[in-house]
N, C-alpha and C positions, 0 to 999 in steps of 0.2 A: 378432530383427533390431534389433541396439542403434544408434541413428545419432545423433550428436552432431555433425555436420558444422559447419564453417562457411563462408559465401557469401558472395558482393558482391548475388546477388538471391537471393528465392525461386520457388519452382516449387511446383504444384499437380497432384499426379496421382489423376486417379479411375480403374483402368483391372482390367478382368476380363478376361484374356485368353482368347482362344481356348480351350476343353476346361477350364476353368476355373471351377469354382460361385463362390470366395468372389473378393472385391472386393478390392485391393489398394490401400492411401491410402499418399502421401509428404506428410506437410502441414507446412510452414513455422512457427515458435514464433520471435519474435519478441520482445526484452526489452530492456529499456536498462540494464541492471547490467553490470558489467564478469564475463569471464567465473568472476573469481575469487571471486564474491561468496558467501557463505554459501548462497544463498536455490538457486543453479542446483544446488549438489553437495547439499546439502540436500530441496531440493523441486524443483525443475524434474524434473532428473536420475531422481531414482527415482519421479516422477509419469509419465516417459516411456517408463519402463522397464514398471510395472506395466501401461500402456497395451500394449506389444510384448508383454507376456506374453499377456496377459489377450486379447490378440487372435490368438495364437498365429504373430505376426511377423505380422498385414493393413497392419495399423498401424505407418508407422514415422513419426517427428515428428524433423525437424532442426532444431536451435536455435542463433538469430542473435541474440548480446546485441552489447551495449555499441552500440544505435542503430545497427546496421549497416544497416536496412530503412527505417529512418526516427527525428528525435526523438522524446523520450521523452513533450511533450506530444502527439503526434500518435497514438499509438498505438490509440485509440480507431478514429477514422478507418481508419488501417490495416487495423484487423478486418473493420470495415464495406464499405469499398471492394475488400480482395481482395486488398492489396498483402504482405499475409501472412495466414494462415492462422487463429493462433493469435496472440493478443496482450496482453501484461501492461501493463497500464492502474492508473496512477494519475488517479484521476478529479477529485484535485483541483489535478492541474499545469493544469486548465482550470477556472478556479475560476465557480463559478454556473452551468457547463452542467449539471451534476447534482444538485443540491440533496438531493434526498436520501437516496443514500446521502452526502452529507455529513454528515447527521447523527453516525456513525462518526466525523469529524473534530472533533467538540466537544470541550471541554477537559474533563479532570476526568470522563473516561466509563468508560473501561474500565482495568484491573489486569493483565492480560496479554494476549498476543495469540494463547494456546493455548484455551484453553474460548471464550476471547472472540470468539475467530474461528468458531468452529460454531454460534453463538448468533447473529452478527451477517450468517453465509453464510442460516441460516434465514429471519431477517428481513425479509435484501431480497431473496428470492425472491419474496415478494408485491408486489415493486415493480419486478424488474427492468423485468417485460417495458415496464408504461409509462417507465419511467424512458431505457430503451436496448435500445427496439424493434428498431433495427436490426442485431444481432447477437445470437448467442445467448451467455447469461452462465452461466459453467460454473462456476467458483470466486470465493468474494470470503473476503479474508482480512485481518489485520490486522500490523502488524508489533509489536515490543515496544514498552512505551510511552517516548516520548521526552522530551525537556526542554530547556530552552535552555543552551546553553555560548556564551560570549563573551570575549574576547580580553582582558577588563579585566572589575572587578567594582564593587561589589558586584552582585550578581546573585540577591534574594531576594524583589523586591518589583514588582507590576507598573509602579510608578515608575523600575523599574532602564530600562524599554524607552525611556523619555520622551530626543527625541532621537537616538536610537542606530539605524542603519539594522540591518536583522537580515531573515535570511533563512527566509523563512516553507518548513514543509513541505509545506502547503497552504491551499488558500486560508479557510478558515473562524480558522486560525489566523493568518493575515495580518491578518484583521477583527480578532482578539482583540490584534494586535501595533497595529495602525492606533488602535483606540480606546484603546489605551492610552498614546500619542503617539510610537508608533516609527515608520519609515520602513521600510516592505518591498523588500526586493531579491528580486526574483523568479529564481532561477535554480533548473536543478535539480538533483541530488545530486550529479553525476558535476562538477559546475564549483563545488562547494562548495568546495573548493581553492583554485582560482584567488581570489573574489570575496574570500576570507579574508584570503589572503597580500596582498593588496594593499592593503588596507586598504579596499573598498569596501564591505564589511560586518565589523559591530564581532560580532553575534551570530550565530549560527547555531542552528538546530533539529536536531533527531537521537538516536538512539537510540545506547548505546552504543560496541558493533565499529563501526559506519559511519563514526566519526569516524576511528578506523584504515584501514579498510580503502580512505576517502577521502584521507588523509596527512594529516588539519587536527588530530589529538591531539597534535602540537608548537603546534599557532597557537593554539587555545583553550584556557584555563587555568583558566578560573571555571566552576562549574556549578552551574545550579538543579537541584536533589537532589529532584524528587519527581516521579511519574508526569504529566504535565501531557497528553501526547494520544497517538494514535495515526495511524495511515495506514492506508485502505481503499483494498484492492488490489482487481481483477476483471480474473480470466481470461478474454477475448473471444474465442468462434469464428465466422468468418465465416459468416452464415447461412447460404449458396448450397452452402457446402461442408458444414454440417452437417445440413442436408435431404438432399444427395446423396450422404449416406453409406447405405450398406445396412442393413436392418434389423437382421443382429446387430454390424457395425460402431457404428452407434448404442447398441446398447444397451450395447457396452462404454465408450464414451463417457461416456453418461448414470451408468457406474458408476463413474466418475471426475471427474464435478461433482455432489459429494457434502457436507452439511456435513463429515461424516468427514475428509472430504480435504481441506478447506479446512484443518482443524486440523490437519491432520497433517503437512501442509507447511507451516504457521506456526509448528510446532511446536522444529522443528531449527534455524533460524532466529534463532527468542526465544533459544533457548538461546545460542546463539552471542552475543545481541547483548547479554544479560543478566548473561551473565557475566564479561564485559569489563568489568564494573563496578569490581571488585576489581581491576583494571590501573592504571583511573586513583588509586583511592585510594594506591595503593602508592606513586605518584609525588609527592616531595613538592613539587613545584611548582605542583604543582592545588588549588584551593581547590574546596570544597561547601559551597553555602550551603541549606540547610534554612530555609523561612520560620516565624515564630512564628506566634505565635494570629491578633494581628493582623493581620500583613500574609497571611495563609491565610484570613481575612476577604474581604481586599484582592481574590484571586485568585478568589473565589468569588462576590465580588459581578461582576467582569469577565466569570468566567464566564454568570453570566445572562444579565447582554446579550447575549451573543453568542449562546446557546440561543433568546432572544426573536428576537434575528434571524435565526435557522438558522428557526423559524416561519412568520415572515413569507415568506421565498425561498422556504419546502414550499409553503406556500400559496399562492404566484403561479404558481408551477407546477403545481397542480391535485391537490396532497394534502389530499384531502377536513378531515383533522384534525392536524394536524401533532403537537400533544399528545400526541392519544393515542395516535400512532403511535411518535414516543419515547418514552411509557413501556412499552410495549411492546417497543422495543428495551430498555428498562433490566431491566425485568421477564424478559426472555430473559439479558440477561447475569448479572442477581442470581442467576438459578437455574443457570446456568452457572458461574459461582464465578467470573465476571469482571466483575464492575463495582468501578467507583474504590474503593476503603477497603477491597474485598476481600482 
C-alpha cells in the first residue's frame, strides 16, 4: 500500500478490526521542503516504501511537505504534540534549544553527508533521549556540506562577512557569521529567494542544487569554494503513536531508524546536491574563491571560537564533558571516511 497523499490536515489511525490479528497504521510525515525536492523522491519516498513493504501494507505513512501542517521551525513541536505523526526537523531553525546535536553544525567538521551521516546517527543516539525526551528520534542525517554564496564578492576571507547581512543555515553558524561582524537574517530555506532578490540579504548559506532548486543561482554569483558546514536533520515520531504501535509494527519501525538508513537517505541527496557543482563552474558569471594559507588560518581560528562556545552551551545544558564528547563525534567520523580534510 504505496500513499503519497496530500492534505490541508493529518489524521492518525491505529485501528485492528474485527476477525483481524495484525494492527493497521495511517501516520502523517510531515516536511517543509517543496515536494520537488531531491531529499522526498530520494529518501522520504523509498524510506515509505521499504516501510509498506517490510510491513506487508500495516503501515502506510502520507506525506505533507512544503509546511502544509505547520512551519518549518515548529516541526519539532509538531512531533511532540500530535499535530503530525512523523516529522522532519531541523533542529537548528530553533537555535540553543538543542545544543548538542549542534555540535554537527560546527564549521570545518564533516566531508560528506554519506558515511558522515551513520557516524553522526550513532552518536547522538547516546544523547537523544535527554536531549529530546519527548519524541522518539528515529533518523538523524546530514546534508552535503555547504558554503556561503553572495551577490557580490570578494568572498574568501571571514572579513568578507564584516557588515554584510547573510543568512545563516543555522544557528551555530549565525554565531560563526555574528563574530565575525555580519548581520544574520534569519529565514528559512523555502524564503531564501524572496530575502535575496530584495536585497535584504547580501549572502546566503547552502549546499549546492538547493540554490537551484530555490531559484537564487541567478541572484548569487560569488562562492566560498570549500566545505565550511553541514545540517543535522532528525526524523521525530510522536511518542503516544510509537508506543501504540504493535509489537511487530515496532519492530519494523525500529528497522528503519537505523544508522543504515540515516546514510542511505543522505545518500541520494549528497549526490544531487554535489553534483551541481559542475553547473555553477560552467557558468561563466560565477566566480569561486578558494582561500589561501592565510586567510584558511583566518577561518580556523574563527572556527575555535565557535567550538569553545558550542562547549560552553553542551555544558549549560548538562553534557557532563562537552570535549570529550566531540571528539568522539570526530573520532566516529574519522573512522567513517567523513571528517573535514577527508
Amino acid at each position: 500500500m504505496k500513499k503519497f497523499m496530500l492534505a490541508a490536515a493529518a489524521t492518525t489511525a491505529l485501528t485492528a478490526p474485527l476477525g483481524a490479528s495484525a494492527q493497521e497504521v495511517s501516520l502523517a510525515f510531515s516536511h517543509w521542503l517543496p515536494p520537488v525536492h531531491a531529499l522526498q523522491s530520494t529518501g522520504f519516498e523509498p524510506w515509505i516504501e521499504s516501510i509498506s513493504e517490510a510491513s506487508e501494507g500495516r503501515i502506510g505513512i502520507d506525506l505533507y511537505p512544503a509546511q502544509q501542517l505547520g512551519a518549518a521551525p515548529d516541526h519539532y513541536d509538531m512531533a511532540r504534540d500530535g499535530i503530525a505523526d512523523i516529522t522532519f526537523i531541523n533542529p537548528g531553525y530553533q537555535a540553543g534549544r538543542f545544543p548538542i546535536i549542534a555540535a554537527a553544525e560546527l564549521p570545518f567538521l564533516v566531508s560528506n553527508a554519506t558515511t558522515a551521516s551513520k557516524a553522526l546517527h550513532e552518536w547522538y543516539m547516546d544523547y537523544a533521549e535527554q536531549e529530546m525526551p519527548e519524541v522518539k528520534v528515529c533518523l538523524v542525517h546530514l546534508h552535503d556540506p555547504g558554503m556561503f554564496h553572495g551577490t557580490a564578492g570578494p568572498l574568501a576571507a571571514p572579513s568578507d562577512l564584516e557588515g554584510k547581512n547573510v543568512r545563516p543555515p543555522q544557528g551555530t553558524i549565525a554565531k560563526m557569521i555574528a563574530t565575525a561582524g555580519g548581520s544574520t537574517v534569519q529565514v528559512p530555506v523555502p524564503e531564501m529567494r524572496e530575502i535575496l532578490s530584495s536585497g535584504g540579504a547580501d549572502i546566503t548559506s547552502s549546499p549546492w542544487n538547493s540554490l537551484i532548486l530555490f531559484g537564487v543561482d541567478d541572484v548569487v554569483t560569488h562562492h566560498l569554494d570549500l566545505p565550511l558546514y553541514s545540517v543535522a536533520f532528525v526524523y521525530a515520531i510522536n511518542k503516544g503513536v510509537y508506543e501504540g504501535l504493535s509489537d511487530e509494527n515496532r519492530a519494523v519501525i525500529d528497522d528503519h531508524c537505523t544508522p543504515e538508513w540515516s546514510q542511505k537517505i543522505a545518500t541520494g541527496w549528497a549526490d544531487v546536491e554535489s553534483g551541481s557543482r559542475a553547473d555553477f563552474a560552467a557558468r561563466e558569471d560565477h566566480t569561486f574563491y578558494t582561500p589561501d594559507e592565510a586567510q584558511m588560518a583566518e577561518w580556523m581560528s574563527l572556527s575555535d571560537t565557535i567550538r569553545a562556545g558550542w562547549a560552553e552551551d553542551a555544558a549549560k545544558a548538562g553534557l557532563e564533558d562537552p570535549q570529550a564528547a566531540l571528539q568522539d563525534l570526530v573520532d566516529g567520523l574519522t573512522e567513517a571516511g567523513g571528517a573535514f580534510g577527508q
